[in-house]
LODOGU-549218 format. One record per residue (C-alpha): z, x, y; residue number from 1. Coordinates in steps of 0.001 Angstrom, whole numbers. Example, Ala and Ser with C-alpha at 12.3 -4.5 7.8 and 13.67 -1.06 7.14 Angstrom:
% residues 2
7800 / 12300 / -4500 / 1 .
7140 / 13670 / -1060 / 2 .
END
This chain:
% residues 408
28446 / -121324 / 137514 / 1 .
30375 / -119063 / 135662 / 2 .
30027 / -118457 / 132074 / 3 .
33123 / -120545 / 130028 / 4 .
35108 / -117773 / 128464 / 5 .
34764 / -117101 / 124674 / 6 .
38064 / -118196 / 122485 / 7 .
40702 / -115323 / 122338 / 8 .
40775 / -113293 / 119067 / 9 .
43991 / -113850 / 117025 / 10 .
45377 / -110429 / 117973 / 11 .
48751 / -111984 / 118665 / 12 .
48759 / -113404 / 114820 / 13 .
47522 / -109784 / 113791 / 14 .
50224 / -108394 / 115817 / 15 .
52560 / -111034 / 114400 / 16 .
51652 / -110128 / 110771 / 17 .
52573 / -106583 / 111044 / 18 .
55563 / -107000 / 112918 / 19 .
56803 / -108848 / 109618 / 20 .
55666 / -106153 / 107179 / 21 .
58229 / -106165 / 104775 / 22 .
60174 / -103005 / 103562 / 23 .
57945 / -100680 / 105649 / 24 .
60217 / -97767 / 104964 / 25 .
59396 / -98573 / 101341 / 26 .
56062 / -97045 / 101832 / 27 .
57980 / -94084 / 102606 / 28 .
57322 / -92046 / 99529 / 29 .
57181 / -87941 / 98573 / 30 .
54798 / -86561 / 101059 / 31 .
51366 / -86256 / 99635 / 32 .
49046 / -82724 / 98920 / 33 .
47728 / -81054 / 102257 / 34 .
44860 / -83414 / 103583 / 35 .
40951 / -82463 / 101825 / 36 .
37866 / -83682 / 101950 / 37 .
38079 / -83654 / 106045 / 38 .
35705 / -82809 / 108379 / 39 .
36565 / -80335 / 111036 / 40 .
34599 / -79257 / 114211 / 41 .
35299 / -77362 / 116506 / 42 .
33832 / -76874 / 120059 / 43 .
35388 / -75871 / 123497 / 44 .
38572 / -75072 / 122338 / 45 .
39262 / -78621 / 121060 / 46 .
39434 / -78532 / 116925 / 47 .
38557 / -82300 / 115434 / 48 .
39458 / -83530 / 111780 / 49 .
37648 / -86495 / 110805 / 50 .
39662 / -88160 / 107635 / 51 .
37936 / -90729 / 105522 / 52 .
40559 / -93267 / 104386 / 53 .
38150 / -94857 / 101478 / 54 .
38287 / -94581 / 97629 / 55 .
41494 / -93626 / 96394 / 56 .
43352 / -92200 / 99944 / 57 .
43955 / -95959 / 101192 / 58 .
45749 / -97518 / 98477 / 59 .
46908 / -101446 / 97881 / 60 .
50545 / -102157 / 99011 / 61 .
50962 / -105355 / 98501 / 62 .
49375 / -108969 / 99901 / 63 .
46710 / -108089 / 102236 / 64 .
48030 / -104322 / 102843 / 65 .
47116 / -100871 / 102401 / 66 .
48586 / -97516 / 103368 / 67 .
47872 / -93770 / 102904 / 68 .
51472 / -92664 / 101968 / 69 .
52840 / -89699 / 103729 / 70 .
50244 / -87140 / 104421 / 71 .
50325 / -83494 / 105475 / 72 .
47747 / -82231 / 107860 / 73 .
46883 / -79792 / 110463 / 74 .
48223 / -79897 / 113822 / 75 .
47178 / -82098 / 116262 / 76 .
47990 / -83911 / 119270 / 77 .
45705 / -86969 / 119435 / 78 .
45179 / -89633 / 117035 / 79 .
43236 / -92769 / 116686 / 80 .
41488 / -94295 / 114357 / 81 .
37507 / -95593 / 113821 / 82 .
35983 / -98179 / 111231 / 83 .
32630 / -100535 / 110981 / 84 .
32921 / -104493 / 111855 / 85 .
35983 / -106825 / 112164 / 86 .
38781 / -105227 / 113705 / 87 .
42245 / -104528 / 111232 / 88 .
45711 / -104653 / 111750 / 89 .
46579 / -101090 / 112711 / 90 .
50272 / -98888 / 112599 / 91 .
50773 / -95399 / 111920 / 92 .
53634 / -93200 / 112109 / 93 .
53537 / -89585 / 112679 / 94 .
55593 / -86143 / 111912 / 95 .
56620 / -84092 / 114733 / 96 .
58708 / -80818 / 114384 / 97 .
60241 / -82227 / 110701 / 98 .
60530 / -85563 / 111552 / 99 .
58992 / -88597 / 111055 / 100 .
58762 / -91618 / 113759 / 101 .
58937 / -95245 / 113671 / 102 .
55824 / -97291 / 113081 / 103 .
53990 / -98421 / 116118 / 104 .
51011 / -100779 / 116339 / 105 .
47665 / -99081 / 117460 / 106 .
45585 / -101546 / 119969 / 107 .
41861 / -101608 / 119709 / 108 .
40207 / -100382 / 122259 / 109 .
38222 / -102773 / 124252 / 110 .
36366 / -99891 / 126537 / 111 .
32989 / -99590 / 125753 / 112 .
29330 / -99354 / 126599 / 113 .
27018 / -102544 / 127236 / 114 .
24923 / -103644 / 124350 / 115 .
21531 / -102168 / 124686 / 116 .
22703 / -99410 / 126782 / 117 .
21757 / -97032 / 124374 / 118 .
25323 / -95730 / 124168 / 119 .
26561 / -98887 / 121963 / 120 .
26338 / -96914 / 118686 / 121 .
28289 / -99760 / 116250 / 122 .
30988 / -97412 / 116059 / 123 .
34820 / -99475 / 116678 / 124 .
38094 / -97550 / 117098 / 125 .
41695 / -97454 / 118644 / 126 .
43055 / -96951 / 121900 / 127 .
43873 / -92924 / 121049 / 128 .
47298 / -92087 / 121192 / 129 .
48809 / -88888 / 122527 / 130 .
51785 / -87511 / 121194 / 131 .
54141 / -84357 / 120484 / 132 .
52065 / -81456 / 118561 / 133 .
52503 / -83430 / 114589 / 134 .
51381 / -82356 / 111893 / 135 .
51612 / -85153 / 109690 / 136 .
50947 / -88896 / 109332 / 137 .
51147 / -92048 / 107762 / 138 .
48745 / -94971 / 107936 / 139 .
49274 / -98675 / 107238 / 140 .
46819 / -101741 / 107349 / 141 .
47505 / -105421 / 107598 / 142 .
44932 / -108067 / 107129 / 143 .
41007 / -107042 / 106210 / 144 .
40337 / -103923 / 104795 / 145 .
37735 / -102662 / 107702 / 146 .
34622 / -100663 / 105894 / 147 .
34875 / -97017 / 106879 / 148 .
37897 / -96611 / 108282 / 149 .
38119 / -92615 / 109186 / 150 .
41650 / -90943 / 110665 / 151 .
40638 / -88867 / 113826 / 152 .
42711 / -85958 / 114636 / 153 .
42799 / -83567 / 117597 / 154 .
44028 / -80653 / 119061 / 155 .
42849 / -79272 / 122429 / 156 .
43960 / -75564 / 122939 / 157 .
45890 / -75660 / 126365 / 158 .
44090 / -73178 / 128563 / 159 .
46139 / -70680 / 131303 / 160 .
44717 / -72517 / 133839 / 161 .
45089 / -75966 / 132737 / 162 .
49216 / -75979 / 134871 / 163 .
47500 / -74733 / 138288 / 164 .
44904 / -77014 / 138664 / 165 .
45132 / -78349 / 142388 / 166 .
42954 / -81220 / 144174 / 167 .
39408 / -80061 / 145800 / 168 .
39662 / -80682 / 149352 / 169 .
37665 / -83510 / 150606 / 170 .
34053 / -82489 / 152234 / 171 .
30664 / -81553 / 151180 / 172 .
31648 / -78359 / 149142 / 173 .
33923 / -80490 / 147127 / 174 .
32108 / -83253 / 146904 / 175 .
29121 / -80796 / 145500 / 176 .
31090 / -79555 / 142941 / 177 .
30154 / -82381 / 140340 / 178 .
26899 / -82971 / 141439 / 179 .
24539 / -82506 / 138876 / 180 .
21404 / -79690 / 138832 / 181 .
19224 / -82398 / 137868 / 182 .
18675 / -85456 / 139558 / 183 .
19857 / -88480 / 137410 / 184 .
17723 / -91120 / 136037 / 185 .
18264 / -94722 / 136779 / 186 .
17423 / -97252 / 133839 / 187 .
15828 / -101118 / 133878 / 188 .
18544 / -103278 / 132938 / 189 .
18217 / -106896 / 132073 / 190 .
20172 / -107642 / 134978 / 191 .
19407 / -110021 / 137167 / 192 .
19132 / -108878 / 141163 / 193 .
21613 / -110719 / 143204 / 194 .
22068 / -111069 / 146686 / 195 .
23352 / -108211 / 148751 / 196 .
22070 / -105977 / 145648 / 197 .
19589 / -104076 / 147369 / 198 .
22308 / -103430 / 150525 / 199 .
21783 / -99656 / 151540 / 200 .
24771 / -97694 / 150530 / 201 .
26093 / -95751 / 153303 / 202 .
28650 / -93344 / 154085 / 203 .
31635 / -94190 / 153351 / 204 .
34196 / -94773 / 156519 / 205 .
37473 / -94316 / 154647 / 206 .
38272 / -90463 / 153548 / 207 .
36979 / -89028 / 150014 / 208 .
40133 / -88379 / 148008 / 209 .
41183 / -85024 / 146995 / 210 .
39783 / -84457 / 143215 / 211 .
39968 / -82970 / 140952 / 212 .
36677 / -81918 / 139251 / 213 .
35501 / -81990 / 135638 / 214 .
35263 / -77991 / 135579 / 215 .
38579 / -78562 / 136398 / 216 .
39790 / -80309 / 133164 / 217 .
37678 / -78233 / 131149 / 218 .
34500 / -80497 / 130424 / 219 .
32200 / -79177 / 127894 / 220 .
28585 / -80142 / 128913 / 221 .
27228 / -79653 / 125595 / 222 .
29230 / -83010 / 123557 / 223 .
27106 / -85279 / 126674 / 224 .
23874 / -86707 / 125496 / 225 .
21475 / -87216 / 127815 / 226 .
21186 / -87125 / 131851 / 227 .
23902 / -89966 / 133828 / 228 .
22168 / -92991 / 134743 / 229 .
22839 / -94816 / 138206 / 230 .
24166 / -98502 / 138569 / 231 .
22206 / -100189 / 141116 / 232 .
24815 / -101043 / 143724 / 233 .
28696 / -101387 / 142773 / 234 .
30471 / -104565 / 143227 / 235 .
33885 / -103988 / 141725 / 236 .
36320 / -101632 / 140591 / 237 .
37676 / -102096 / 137173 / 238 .
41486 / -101171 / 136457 / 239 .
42270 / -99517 / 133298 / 240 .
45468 / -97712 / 131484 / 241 .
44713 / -95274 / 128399 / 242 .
47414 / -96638 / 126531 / 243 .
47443 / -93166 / 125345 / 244 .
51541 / -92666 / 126184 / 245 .
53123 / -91558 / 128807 / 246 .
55081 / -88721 / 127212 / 247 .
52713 / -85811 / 129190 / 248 .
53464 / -83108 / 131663 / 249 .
51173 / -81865 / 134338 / 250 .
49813 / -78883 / 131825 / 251 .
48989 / -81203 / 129642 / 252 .
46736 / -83411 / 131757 / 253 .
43564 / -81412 / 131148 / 254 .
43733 / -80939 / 127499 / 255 .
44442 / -84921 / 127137 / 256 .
41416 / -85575 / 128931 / 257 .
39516 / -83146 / 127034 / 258 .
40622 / -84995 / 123671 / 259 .
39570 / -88403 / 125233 / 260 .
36347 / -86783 / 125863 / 261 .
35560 / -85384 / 122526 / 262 .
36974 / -88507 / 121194 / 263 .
34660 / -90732 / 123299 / 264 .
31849 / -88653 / 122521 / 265 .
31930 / -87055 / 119147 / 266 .
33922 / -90148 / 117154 / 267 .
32615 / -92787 / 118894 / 268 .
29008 / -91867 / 120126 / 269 .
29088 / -92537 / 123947 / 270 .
27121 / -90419 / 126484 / 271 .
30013 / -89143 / 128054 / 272 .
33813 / -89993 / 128472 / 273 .
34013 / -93683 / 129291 / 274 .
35629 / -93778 / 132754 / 275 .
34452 / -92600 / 135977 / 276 .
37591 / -91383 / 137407 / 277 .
41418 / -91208 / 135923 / 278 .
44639 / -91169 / 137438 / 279 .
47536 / -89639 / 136075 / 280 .
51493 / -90416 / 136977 / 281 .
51813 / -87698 / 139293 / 282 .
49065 / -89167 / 142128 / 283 .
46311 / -86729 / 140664 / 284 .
42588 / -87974 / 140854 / 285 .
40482 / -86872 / 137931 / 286 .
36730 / -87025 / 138075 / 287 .
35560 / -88750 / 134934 / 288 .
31769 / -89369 / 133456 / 289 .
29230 / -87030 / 134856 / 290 .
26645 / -87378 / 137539 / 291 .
28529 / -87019 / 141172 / 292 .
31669 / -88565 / 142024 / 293 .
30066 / -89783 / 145165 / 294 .
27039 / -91729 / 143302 / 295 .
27078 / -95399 / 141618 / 296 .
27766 / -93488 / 137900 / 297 .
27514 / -96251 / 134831 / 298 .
30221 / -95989 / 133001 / 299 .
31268 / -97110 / 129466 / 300 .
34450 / -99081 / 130282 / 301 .
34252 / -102305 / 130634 / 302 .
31946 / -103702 / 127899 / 303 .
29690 / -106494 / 129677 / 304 .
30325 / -105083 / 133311 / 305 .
29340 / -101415 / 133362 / 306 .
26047 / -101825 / 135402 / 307 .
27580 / -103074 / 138564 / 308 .
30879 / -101240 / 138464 / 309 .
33206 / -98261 / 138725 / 310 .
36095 / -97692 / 136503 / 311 .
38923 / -95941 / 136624 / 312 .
42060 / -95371 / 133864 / 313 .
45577 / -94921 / 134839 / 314 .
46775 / -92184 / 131928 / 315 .
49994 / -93698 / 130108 / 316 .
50991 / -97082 / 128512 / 317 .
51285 / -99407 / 131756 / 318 .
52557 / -102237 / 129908 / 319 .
56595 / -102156 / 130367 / 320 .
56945 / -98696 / 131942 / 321 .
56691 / -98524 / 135744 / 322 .
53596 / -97574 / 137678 / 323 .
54420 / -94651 / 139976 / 324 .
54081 / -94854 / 144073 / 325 .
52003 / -91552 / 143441 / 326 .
49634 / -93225 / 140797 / 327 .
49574 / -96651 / 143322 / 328 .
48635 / -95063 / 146126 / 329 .
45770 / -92505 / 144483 / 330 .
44196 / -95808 / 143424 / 331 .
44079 / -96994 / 146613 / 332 .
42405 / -93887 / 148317 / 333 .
39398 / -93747 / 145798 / 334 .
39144 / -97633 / 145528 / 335 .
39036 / -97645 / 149147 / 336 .
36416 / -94619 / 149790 / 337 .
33976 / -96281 / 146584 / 338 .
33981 / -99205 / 147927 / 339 .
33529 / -99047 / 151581 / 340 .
30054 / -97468 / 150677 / 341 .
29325 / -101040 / 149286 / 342 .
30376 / -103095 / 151984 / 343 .
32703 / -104739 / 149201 / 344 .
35622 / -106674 / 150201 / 345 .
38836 / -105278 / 148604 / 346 .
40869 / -108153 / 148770 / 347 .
37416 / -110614 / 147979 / 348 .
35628 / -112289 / 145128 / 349 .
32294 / -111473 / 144209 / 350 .
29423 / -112883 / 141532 / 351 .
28579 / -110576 / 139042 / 352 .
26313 / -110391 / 136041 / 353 .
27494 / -110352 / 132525 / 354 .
25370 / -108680 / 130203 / 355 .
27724 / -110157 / 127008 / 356 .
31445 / -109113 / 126520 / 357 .
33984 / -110084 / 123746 / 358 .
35513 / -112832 / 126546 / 359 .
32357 / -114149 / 128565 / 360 .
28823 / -114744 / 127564 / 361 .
25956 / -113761 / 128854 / 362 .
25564 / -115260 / 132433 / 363 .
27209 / -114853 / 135924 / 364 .
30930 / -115185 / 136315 / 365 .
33081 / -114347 / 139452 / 366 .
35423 / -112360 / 139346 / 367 .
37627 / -110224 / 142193 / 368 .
36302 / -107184 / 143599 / 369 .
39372 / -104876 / 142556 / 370 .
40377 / -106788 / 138757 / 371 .
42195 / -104895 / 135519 / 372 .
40354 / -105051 / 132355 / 373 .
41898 / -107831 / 130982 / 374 .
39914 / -110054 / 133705 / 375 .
36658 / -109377 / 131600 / 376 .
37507 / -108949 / 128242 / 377 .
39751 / -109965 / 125332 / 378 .
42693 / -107138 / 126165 / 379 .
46360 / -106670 / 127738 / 380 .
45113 / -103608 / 129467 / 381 .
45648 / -102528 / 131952 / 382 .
49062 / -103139 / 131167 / 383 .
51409 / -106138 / 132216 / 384 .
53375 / -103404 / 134728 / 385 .
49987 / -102276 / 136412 / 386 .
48440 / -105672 / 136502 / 387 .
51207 / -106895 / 138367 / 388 .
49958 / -104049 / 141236 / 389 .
47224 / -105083 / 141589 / 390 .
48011 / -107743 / 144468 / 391 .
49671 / -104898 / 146311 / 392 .
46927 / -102666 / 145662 / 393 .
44157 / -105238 / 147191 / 394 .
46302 / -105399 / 150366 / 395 .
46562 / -101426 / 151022 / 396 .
43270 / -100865 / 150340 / 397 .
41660 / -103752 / 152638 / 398 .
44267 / -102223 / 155245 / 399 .
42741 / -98289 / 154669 / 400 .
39563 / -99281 / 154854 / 401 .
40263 / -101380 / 158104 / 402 .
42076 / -98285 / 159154 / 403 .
38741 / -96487 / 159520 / 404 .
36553 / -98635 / 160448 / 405 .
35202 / -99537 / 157034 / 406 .
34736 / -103307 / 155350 / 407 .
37980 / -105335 / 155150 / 408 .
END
């Protein structure tokens, strides 16, 4: 029996609260001094300014409000923010070449590793958000004042090489190319074995994709912690978006995913970047986490549902703007090629394990072999526009892996 789902958060009263902020614009005041007290890193060509927002910097602004004020700050290109416990009310608006924008909402981000992964570090944050180079910002908070709340900025230097990246070929060489040197370790989860788990993964009949590596996109080894560790079979592939924006051109591809990265890793403690593979609007493939693109990699991106699964994130906000035939069909390939080395029906259900999320309890729940994130846990991601391709996306990939032979 499947585990009754937990009651929904009141993120639509949250949302409904700022929405009816009054007088925003009078928080609009001079712009304050140059931002201090932050701490900057930087590694791999990617410069990170962590921002405290305690004390004085987030100041009372009415009933149940605070904001910053205007602040001035170095450049960047990705923002998001991080805090301790319950989750706030979120908006910001930003400065880009003299100008300021309107206020937009920032979502929380529901990715995230399993609870006793070892990844799970407490740390809570926002969907990041990728915009024009800015250098300055503004931030506004409805509803509890969340403890530690710290403004992440980054910039990730674009490299010369980062507008000629093409797709690996498909075959051994490319496949290779993200092996790792060391063999990775798999870890006892809590899990229990169902049946079918111990079914031999095989070759997969329909094609490998062409990819495009994590050398590619400019990975820094050094911000991972620790070795990948291997799922024990996969039963599903989730569906993300970013939510990041979709205001990117190929050249900037790389350094967004490099931001992610850091921002995964450095800001929010995880072992790696959360998804195993991402997909950008023009049809391009993007190997994710480390440890092979061909092995069962956990991931941290679907809290509850990691250890039996593959994810993979559409790049953009997928809720009202369309999904591209380029970024529908690249899904299709890799969902096709992972799961054909399962035996996993695309268009099927299957019984999975839930190790806790913030929509199920612990227990066993089933779900659809190809779902979007919103099936598992309390979120509108992947987006209302991708969600609805998801139908369409079952079909073609049942009918590719038919195509070759593979499990339909």
């Amino acid at each position: 029996m499947s585990s009754p789902p937990l009651p929904r958060r009141t993120l639509v009263t949250r949302a409904a609260a700022l929405s009816t902020v009054p007088a925003l614009g009078a928080l609009a005041g001079p712009l304050a001094p140059p931002v201090s007290g932050a701490t900057t890193t930087r590694s791999g060509g990617v410069t990170t300014h962590e921002i405290s927002l305690g004390g004085q910097r987030l100041a009372r602004s009415g009933t149940g409000r605070w904001a910053t004020g205007r602040l001035d700050t170095a450049t960047y290109r990705m923002l998001a923010l991080t805090w301790s416990g319950a989750a706030p009310g979120l908006r910001v608006r930003t400065r880009s070449g003299g100008r300021w924008s309107s206020w937009q909402a920032l979502r929380v981000l529901h990715d995230g590793p399993d609870a006793g992964s070892g990844e799970d570090k407490g740390r809570r944050g926002t969907d990041p958000l990728w915009l024009p180079e800015a250098d300055g910002v503004e931030v506004l908070v409805v509803g509890r004042r969340p403890s530690d709340l710290r403004l992440v900025l980054i910039h990730a230097e674009q490299r010369a090489q980062d507008a000629r990246v093409r797709p690996s070929l498909p075959g051994a060489r490319a496949a290779a190319k993200d092996e790792p040197t060391d063999e990775p370790t798999g870890e006892p989860t809590d899990e229990p074995a169902e049946e079918g788990d111990a079914t031999a993964r095989r070759p997969s009949r329909s094609p490998r994709p062409r990819l495009l590596s994590r050398s590619d996109w400019g990975a820094d080894d050094s911000w991972r912690d620790g070795k990948p560790v291997m799922c024990r079979t996969i039963h599903q592939v989730h569906v993300h978006h970013t939510a990041s924006g979709n205001d990117y051109s190929r050249g900037d591809v790389p350094a967004l995913i490099r931001s992610m990265y850091r921002y995964h890793t450095q800001s929010l403690g995880w072992s790696d970047i959360g998804y195993n593979f991402l997909v950008d609007k023009f049809g391009r493939t993007w190997v994710g986490r480390a440890g092979g693109p061909g092995r069962p990699v956990r991931g941290a991106h679907t809290l509850g549902f990691n250890n039996t699964s593959m994810g993979v994130a559409v790049i953009g906000n997928l809720e009202t703007t369309g999904v591209t035939s380029k970024t529908v069909t690249a899904l299709v390939k890799l969902a096709a090629w992972k799961l054909d080395k399962y035996r996993r029906r695309p268009s099927g259900k299957v019984r999975v394990y839930c190790t806790g999320s913030d929509k199920y309890r612990r227990g066993w729940v089933k779900l659809r072999v190809i779902d979007g994130h919103r099936d598992t846990n309390d979120t509108a991601c992947p987006g209302q526009s991708l969600y609805a391709k998801l139908p369409a996306i079952r079909r073609r990939t049942r009918k590719r892996a038919k195509k070759y032979g593979g499990t339909g």
